[in-house]
LUMMI-718839 format. One line per field, with one value per residue: residue number from 1; residue in one letter; x, z, y of N, C-alpha, C in turn. Coordinates in steps of 0.05 Angstrom, whole numbers. Example, Ala and Ser with C-alpha at 12.3 -4.5 7.8 and 13.67 -1.06 7.14 Angstrom:
% LUMMI-718839
resi	c(1 / 2) $
resn	c(A / S) $
n.X	c(264 / 257) $
n.Z	c(156 / 142) $
n.Y	c(-114 / -45) $
ca.X	c(246 / 273) $
ca.Z	c(156 / 143) $
ca.Y	c(-90 / -21) $
c.X	c(264 / 258) $
c.Z	c(156 / 157) $
c.Y	c(-66 / 1) $
END
This chain:
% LUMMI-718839
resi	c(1 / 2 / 3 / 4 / 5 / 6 / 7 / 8 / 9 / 10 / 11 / 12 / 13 / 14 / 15 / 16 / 17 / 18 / 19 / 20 / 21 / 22 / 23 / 24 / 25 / 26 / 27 / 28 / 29 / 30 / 31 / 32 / 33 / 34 / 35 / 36 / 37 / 38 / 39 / 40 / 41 / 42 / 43 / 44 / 45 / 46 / 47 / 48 / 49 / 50 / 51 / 52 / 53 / 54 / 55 / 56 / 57 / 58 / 59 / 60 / 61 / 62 / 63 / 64 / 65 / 66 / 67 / 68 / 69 / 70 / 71 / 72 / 73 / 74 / 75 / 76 / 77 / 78 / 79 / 80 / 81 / 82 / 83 / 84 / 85 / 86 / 87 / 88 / 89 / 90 / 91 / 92 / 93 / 94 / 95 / 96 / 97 / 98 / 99 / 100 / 101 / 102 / 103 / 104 / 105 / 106 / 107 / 108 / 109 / 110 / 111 / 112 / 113 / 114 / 115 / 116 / 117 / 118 / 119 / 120 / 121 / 122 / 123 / 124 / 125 / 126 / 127 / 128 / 129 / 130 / 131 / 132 / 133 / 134 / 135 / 136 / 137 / 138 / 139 / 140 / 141 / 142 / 143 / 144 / 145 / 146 / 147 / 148 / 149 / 150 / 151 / 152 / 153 / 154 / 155 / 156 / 157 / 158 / 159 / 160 / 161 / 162 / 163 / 164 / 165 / 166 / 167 / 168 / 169 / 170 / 171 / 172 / 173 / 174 / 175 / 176 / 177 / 178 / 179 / 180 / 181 / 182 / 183 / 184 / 185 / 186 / 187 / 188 / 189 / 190 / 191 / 192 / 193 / 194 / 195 / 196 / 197 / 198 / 199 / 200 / 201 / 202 / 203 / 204 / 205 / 206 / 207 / 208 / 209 / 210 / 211 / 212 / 213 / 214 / 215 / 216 / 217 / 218 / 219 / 220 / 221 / 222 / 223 / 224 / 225 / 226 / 227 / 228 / 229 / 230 / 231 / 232 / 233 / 234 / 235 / 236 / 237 / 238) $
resn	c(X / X / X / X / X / X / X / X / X / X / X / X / X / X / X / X / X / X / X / X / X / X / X / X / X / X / X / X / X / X / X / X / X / X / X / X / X / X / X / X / X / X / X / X / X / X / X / X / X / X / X / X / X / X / X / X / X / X / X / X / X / X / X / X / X / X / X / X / X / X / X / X / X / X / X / X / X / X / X / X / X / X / X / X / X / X / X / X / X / X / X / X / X / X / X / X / X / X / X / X / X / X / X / X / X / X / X / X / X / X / X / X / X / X / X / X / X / X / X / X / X / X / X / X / X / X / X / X / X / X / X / X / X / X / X / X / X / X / X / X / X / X / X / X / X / X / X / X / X / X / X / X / X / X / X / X / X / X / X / X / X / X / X / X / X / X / X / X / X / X / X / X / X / X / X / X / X / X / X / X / X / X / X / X / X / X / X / X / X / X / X / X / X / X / X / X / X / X / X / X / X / X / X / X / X / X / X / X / X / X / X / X / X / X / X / X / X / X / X / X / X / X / X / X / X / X / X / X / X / X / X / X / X / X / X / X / X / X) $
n.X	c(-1154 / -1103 / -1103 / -1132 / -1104 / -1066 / -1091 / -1098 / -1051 / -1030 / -1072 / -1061 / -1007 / -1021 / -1020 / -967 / -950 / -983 / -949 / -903 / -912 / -922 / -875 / -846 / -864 / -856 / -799 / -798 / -819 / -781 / -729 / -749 / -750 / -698 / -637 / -575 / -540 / -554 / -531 / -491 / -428 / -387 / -424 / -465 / -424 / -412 / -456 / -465 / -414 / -436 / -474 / -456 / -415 / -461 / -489 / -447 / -439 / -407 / -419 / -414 / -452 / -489 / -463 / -497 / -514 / -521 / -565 / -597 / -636 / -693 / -740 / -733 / -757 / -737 / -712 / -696 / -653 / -578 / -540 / -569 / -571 / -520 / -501 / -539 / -520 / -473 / -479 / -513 / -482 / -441 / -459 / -479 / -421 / -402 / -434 / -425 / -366 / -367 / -330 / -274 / -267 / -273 / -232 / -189 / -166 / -184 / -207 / -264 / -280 / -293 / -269 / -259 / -248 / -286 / -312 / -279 / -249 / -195 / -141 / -103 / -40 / -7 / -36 / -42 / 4 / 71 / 126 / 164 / 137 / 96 / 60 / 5 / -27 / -69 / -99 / -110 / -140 / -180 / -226 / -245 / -229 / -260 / -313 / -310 / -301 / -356 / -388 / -372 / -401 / -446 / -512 / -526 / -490 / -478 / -460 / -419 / -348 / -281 / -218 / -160 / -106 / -34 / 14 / 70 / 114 / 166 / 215 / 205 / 223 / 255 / 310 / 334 / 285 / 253 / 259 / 250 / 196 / 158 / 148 / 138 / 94 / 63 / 52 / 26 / -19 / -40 / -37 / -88 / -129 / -127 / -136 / -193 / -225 / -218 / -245 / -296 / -308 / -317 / -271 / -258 / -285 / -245 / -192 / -116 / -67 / -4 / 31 / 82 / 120 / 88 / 41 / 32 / -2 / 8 / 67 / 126 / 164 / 159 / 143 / 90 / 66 / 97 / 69 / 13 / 8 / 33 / -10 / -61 / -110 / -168 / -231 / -289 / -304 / -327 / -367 / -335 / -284 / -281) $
n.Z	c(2901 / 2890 / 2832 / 2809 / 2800 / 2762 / 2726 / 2699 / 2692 / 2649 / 2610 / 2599 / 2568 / 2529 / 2483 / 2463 / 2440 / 2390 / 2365 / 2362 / 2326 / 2282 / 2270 / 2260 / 2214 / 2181 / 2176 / 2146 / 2101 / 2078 / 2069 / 2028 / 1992 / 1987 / 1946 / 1927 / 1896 / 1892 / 1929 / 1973 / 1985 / 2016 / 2047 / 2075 / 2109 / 2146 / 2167 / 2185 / 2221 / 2255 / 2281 / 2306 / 2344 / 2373 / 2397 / 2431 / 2468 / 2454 / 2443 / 2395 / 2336 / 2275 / 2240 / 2208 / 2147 / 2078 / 2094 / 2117 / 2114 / 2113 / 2097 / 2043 / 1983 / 1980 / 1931 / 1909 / 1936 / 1931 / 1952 / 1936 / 1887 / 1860 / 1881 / 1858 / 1795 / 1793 / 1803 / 1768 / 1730 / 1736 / 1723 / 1668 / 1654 / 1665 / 1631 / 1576 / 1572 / 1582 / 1546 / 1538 / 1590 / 1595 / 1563 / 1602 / 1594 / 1608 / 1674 / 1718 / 1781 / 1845 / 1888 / 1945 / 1907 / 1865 / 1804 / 1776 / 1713 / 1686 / 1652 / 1618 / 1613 / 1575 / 1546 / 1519 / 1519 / 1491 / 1522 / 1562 / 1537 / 1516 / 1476 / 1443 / 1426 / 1380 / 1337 / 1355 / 1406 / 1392 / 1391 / 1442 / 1462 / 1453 / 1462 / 1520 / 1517 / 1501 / 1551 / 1580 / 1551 / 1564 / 1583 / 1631 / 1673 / 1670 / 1705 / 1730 / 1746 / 1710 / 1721 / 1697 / 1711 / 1706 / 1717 / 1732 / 1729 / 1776 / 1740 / 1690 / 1661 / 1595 / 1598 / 1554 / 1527 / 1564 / 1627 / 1679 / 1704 / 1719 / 1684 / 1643 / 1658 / 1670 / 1610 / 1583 / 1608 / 1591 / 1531 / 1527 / 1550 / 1507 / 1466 / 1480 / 1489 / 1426 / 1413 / 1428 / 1490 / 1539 / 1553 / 1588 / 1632 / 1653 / 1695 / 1702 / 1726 / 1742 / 1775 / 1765 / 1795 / 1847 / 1865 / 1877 / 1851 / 1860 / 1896 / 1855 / 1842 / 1820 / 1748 / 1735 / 1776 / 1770 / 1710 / 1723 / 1744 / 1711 / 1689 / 1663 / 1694 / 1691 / 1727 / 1747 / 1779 / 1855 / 1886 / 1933 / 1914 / 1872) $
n.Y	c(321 / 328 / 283 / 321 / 363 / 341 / 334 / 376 / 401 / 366 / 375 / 433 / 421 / 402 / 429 / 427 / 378 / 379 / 426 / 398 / 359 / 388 / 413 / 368 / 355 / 399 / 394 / 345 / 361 / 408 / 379 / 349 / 388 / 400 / 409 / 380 / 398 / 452 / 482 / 538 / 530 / 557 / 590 / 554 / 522 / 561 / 565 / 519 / 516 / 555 / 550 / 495 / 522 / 548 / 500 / 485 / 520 / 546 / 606 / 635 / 669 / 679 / 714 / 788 / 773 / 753 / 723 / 748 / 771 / 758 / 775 / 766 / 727 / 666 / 634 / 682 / 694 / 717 / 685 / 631 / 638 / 638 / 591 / 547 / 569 / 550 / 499 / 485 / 485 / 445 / 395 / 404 / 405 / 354 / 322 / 350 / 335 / 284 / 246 / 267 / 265 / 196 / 200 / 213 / 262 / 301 / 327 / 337 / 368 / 401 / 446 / 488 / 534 / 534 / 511 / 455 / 451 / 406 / 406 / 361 / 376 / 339 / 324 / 365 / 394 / 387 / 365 / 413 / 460 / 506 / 512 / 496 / 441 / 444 / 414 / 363 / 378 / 418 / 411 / 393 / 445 / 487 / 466 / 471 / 524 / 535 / 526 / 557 / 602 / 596 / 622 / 607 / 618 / 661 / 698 / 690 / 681 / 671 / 633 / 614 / 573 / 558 / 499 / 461 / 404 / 389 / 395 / 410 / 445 / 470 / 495 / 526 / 549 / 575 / 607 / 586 / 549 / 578 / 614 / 588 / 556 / 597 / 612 / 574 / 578 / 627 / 611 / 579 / 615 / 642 / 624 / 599 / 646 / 665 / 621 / 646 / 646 / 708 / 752 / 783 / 772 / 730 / 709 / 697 / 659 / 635 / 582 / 554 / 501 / 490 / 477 / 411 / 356 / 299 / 271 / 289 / 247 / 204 / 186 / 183 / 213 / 264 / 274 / 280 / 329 / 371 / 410 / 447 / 485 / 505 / 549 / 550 / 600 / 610 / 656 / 675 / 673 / 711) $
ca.X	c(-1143 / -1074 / -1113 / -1148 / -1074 / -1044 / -1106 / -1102 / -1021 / -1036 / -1092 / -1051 / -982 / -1029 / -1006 / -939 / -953 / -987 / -932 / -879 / -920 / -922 / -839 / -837 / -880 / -844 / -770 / -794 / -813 / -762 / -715 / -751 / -744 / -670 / -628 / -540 / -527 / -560 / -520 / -470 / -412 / -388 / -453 / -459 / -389 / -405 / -478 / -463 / -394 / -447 / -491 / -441 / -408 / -483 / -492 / -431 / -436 / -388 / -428 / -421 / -485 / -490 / -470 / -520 / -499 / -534 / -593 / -603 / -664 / -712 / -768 / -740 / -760 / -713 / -703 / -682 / -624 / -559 / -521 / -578 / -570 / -491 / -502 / -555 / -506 / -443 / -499 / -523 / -444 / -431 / -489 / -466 / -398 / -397 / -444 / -410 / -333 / -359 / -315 / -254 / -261 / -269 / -204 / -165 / -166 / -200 / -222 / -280 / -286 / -297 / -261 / -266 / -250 / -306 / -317 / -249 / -244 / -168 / -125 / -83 / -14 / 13 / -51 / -55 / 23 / 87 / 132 / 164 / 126 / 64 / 51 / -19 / -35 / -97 / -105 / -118 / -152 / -193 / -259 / -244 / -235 / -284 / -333 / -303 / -317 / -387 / -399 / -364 / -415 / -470 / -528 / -535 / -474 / -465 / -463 / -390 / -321 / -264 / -184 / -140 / -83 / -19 / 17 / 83 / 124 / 191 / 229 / 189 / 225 / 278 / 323 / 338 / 266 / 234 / 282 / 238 / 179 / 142 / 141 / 120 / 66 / 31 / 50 / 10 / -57 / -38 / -45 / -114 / -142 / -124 / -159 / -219 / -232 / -215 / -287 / -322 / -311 / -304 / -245 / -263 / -279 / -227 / -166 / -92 / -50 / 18 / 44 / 105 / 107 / 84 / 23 / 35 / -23 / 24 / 96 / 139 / 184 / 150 / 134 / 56 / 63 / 93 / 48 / -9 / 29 / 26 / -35 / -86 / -133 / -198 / -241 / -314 / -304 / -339 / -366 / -316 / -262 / -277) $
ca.Z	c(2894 / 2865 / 2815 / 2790 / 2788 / 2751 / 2697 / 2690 / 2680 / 2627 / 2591 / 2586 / 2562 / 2501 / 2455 / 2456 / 2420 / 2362 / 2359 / 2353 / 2300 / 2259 / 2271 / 2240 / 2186 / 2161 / 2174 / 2123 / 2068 / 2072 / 2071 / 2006 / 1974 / 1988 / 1929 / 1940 / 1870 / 1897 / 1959 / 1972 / 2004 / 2035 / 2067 / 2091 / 2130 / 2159 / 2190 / 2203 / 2251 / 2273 / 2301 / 2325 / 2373 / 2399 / 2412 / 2456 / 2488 / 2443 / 2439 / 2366 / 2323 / 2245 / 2231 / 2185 / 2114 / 2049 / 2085 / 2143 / 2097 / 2118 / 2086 / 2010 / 1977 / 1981 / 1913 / 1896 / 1953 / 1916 / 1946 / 1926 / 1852 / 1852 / 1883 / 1830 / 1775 / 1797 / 1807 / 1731 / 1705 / 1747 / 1713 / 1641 / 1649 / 1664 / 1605 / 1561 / 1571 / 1579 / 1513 / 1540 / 1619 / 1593 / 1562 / 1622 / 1571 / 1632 / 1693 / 1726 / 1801 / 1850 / 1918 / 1954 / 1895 / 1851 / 1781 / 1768 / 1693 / 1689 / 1620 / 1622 / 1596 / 1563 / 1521 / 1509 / 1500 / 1489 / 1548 / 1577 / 1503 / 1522 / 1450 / 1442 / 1413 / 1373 / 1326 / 1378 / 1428 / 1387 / 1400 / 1473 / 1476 / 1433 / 1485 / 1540 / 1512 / 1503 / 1576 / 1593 / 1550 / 1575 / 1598 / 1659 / 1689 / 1659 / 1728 / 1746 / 1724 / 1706 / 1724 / 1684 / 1729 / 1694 / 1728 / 1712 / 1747 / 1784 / 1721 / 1663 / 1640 / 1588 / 1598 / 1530 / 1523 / 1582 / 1652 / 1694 / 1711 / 1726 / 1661 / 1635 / 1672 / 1657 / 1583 / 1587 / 1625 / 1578 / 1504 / 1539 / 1542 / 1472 / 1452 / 1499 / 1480 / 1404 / 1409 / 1439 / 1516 / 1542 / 1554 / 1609 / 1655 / 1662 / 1707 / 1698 / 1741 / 1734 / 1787 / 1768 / 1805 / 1869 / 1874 / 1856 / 1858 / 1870 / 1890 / 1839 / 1847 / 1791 / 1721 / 1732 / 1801 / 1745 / 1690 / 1739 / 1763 / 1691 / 1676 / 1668 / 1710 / 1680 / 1746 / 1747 / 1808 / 1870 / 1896 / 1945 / 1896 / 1850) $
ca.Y	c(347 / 318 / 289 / 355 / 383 / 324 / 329 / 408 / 399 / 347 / 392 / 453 / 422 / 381 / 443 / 414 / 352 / 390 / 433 / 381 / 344 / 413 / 422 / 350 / 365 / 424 / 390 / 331 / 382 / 419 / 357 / 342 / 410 / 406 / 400 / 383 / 421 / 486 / 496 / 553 / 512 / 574 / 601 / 531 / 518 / 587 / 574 / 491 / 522 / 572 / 524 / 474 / 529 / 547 / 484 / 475 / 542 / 573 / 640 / 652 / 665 / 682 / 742 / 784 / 776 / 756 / 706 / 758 / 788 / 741 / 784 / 760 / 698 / 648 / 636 / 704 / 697 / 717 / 652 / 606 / 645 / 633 / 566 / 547 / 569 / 531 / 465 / 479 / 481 / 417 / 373 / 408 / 401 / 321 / 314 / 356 / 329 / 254 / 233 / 277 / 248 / 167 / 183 / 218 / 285 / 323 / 314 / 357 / 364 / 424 / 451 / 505 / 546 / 534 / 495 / 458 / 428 / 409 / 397 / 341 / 376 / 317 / 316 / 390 / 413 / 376 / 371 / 438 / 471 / 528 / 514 / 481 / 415 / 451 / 398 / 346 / 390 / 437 / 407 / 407 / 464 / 492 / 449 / 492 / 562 / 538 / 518 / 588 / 622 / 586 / 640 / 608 / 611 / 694 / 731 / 673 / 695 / 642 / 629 / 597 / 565 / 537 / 488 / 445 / 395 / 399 / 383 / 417 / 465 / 469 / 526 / 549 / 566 / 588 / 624 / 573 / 544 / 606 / 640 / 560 / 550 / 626 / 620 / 553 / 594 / 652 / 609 / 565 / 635 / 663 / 599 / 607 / 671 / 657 / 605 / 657 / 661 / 731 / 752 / 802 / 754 / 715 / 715 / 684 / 659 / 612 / 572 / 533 / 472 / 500 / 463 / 393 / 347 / 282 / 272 / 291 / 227 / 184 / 197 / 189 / 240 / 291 / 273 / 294 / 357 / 377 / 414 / 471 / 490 / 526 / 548 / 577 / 614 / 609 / 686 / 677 / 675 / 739) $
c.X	c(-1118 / -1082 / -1119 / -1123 / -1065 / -1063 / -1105 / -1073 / -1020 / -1049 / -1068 / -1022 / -1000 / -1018 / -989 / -937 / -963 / -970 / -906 / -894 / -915 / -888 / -830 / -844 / -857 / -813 / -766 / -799 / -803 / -732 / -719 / -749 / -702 / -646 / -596 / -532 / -533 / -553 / -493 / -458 / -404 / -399 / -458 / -452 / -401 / -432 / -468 / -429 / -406 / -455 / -476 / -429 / -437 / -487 / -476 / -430 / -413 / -388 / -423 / -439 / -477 / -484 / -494 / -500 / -525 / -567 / -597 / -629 / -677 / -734 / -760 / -754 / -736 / -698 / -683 / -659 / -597 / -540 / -536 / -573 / -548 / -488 / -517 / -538 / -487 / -450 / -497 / -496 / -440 / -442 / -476 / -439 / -394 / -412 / -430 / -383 / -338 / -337 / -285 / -246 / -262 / -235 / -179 / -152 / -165 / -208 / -246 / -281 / -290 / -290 / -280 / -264 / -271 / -300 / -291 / -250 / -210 / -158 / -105 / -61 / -2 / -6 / -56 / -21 / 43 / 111 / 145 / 159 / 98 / 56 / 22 / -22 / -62 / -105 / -126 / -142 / -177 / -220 / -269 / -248 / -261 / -308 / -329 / -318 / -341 / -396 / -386 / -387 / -437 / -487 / -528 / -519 / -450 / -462 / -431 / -368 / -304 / -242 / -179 / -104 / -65 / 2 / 43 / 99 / 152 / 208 / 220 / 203 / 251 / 293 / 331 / 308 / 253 / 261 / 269 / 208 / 154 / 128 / 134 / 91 / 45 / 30 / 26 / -25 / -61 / -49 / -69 / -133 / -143 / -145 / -193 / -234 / -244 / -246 / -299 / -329 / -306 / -282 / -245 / -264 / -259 / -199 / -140 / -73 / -17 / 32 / 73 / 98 / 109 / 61 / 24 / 8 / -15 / 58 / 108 / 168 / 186 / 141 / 104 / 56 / 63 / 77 / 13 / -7 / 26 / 6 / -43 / -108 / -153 / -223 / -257 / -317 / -326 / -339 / -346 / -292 / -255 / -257) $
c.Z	c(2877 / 2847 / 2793 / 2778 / 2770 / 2726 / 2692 / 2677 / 2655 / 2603 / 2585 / 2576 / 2532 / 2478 / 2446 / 2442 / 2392 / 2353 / 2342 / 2334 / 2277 / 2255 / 2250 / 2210 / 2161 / 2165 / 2146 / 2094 / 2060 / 2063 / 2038 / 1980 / 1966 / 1957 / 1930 / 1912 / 1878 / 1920 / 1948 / 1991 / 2021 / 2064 / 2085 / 2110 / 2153 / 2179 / 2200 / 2229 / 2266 / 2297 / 2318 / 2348 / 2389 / 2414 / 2436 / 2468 / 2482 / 2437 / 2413 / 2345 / 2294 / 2256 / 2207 / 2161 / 2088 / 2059 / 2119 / 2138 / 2092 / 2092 / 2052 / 2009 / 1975 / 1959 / 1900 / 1917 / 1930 / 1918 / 1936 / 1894 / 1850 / 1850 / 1860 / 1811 / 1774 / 1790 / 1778 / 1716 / 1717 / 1723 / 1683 / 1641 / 1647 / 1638 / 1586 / 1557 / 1573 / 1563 / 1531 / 1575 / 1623 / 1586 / 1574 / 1606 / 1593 / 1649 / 1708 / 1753 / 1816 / 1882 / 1917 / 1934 / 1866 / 1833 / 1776 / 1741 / 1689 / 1667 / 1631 / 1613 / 1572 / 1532 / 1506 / 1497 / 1502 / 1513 / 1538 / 1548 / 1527 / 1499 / 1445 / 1425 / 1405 / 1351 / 1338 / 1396 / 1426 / 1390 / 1433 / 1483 / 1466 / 1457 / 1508 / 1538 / 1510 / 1529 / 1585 / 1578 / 1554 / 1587 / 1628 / 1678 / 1678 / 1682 / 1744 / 1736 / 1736 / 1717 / 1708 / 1704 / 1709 / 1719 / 1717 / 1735 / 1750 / 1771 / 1696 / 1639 / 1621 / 1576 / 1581 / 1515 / 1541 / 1612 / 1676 / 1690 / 1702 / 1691 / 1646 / 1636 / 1659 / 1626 / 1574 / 1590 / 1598 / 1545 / 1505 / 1533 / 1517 / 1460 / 1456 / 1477 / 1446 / 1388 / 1423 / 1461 / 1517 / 1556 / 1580 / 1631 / 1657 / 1672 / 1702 / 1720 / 1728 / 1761 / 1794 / 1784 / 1834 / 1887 / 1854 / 1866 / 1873 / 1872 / 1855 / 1833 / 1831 / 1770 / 1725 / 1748 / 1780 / 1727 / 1702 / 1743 / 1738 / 1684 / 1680 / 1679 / 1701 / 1707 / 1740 / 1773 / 1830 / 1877 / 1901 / 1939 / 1878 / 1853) $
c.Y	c(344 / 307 / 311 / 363 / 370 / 331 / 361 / 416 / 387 / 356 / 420 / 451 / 404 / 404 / 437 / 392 / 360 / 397 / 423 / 363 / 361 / 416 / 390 / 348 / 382 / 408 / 369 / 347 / 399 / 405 / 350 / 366 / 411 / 394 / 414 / 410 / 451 / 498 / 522 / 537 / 530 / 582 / 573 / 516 / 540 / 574 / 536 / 499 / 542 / 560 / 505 / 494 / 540 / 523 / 477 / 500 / 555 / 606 / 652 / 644 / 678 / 713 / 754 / 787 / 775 / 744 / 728 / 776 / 766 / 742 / 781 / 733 / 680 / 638 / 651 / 711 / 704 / 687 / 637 / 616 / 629 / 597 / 549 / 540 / 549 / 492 / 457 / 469 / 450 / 396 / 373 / 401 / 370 / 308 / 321 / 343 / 301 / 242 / 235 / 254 / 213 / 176 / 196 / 242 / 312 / 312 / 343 / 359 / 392 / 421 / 480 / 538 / 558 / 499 / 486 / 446 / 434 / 387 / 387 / 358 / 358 / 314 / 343 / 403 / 389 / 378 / 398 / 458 / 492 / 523 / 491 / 457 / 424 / 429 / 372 / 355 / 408 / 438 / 407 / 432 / 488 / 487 / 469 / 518 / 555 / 536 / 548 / 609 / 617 / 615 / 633 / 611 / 650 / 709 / 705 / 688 / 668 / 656 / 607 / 600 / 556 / 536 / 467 / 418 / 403 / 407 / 399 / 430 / 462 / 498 / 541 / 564 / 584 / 592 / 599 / 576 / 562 / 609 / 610 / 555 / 576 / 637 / 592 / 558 / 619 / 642 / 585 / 598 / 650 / 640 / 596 / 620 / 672 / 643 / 619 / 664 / 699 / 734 / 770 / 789 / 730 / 724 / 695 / 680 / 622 / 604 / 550 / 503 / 466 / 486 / 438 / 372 / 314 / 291 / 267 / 272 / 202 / 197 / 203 / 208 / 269 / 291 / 285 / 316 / 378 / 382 / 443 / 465 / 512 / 519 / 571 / 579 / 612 / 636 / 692 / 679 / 699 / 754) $
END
């Protein structure tokens, strides 16, 4: 009779083994669909600290937002669009600026704020000068406004950051820093614009030497500290 039971327990739990072959199935092709350039880093952060407090019995679950409409296709998600875009500028941008990033012209990288391509100062204006080195620079930037009017990357909007070090400024031209740094973001965008970006989307900002990227205690710390920041925005940023 314990027999019978043990083979009737055994027969009606065999669905479970299909099951979990089908759960593995779909985890490896989805694994292989997965592509790093087309994430929303945001959306991301948000459901991987979802998950980690279910798991520990933290009690908080996704809120609904943009992927809480199951019934679209997944493609046509707005973060996988944005995400998408930001991927496409990545790929173009490192191709495009190769020349400029061997020679420490630009560098390309991306936080939490989006797309960063970032103008050396030293190679773009003269020290505490907003006045452009267009001679030098003009193909740079030229290169720029084309990756800003790129189609694929038409539904982003830019910032232009300027940025100086502790030291920059020299007081018979400029009151400080400040008004350095956003005349700096201010004649990047006349230039922009000038090759063709739009001018609508983009935002300005000047930070003096508020955000420094190294100590300001050696020449190379400031020489770093010195720069523009041209950023294709992350949603989250608009």
């Amino acid at each position: 009779m314990a027999k019978k039971k043990r083979e009737a327990q055994a027969a009606g739990s065999g669905w479970l083994n299909t099951y979990a072959d089908m759960v593995t199935l779909m985890m490896a092709f989805f694994v292989m669909l997965y592509d790093p350039s087309e994430v929303d880093i945001t959306q991301l952060a948000t459901m991987t600290a979802s998950v980690s407090n279910d798991l520990t019995g933290g009690g908080q679950s996704l809120a609904a937002g943009r992927l809480s409409d199951l019934g679209n296709t997944i493609n046509t998600l707005p973060s996988m669009e944005k995400g998408k875009s930001l991927g496409l500028a990545v790929k173009r941008a490192v191709s495009l600026f190769a020349p400029d990033i061997k020679t420490n012209k630009i560098s390309v990288t991306s936080d939490e704020r989006g797309l960063v391509i970032t103008l050396a100062a030293d190679s773009f204006f003269k020290v505490a000068s907003a006045e452009l080195n267009i001679e030098e620079t003009r193909d740079t930037l030229l290169r720029i406004s084309q990756l800003l009017s790129d189609p694929a990357i038409a539904g982003q909007r830019f910032r232009i950051e300027g940025h100086t070090d502790s030291g920059d400024t020299d007081p018979a031209l400029w009151p400080s820093n400040w008004e350095l740094s956003t005349a700096r973001a201010v004649n990047v965008l006349h230039y922009l614009t000038d090759f063709g970006a739009e001018e609508a989307r983009f935002s300005v900002a000047g930070y003096a030497d508020t955000r420094p990227y190294y100590s300001n205690d050696t020449p190379e710390g400031r020489a770093y500290n010195r720069r523009v920041d041209i950023i294709i925005l992350d949603a989250g940023h608009f």
